[in-house]
N, C-alpha and C positions, 0 to 999 in steps of 0.2 A: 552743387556737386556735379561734376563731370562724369559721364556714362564710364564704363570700364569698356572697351572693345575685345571681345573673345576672339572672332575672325570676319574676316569678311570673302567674298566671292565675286568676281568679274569675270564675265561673258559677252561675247563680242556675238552681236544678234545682227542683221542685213541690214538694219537703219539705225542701230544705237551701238555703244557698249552701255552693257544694264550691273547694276552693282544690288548687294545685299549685305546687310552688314547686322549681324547679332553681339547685341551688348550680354555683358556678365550676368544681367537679371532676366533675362530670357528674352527682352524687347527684341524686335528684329525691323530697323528699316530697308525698305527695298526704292529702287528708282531707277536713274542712267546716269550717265554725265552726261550733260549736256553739252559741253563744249569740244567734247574728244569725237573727230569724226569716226566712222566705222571700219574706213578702212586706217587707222591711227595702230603704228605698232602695240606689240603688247607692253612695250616698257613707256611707252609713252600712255597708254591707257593707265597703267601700274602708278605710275607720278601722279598722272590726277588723280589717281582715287587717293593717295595719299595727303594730296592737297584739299580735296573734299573732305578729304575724315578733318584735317588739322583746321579749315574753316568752320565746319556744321558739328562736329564733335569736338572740337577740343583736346585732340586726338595728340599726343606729344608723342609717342613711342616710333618703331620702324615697323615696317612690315617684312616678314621674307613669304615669299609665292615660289609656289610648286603649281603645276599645271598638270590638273587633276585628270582632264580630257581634254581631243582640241578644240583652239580656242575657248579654253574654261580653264578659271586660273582661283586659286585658295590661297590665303594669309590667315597669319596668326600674328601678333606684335611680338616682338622680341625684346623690345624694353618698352617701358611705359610707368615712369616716374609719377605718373599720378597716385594719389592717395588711396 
């Protein structure tokens, strides 16, 4: 069974952007991307984390992001056909 994604969180830190991602049953992974450099737009930060969830979670739905402070960004899925 595939995790359920509630929301996730990205932050753009001096040497990373760092992500956190809480599932439906309260698990919560936390990390970076690796590939996205620091100084990498926000929408291009935004894409990888969404290519990260659909690799490492299974992740089918969209995200929409609001930008909660700066550089700190929030989603929620807005579809997500999983079961």
């Amino acid at each position: 069974m595939n995790p359920q994604i509630k929301y996730v969180l990205l932050y753009r830190t001096p040497t990373k952007w760092r992500i956190s991602v809480a599932e439906e049953d309260g698990a919560i992974g936390c990390g970076a991307l690796p590939d996205t450099a620091p100084d990498a737009s926000a929408e291009a930060a935004q894409q990888d984390m969404l290519d990260h969830l659909r690799q490492h979670w299974d992740f089918t739905g969209e995200l929409t992001w609001h930008e909660t402070k700066p550089d700190w960004w929030a989603a929620e899925p807005t579809t997500d056909p999983q079961p």
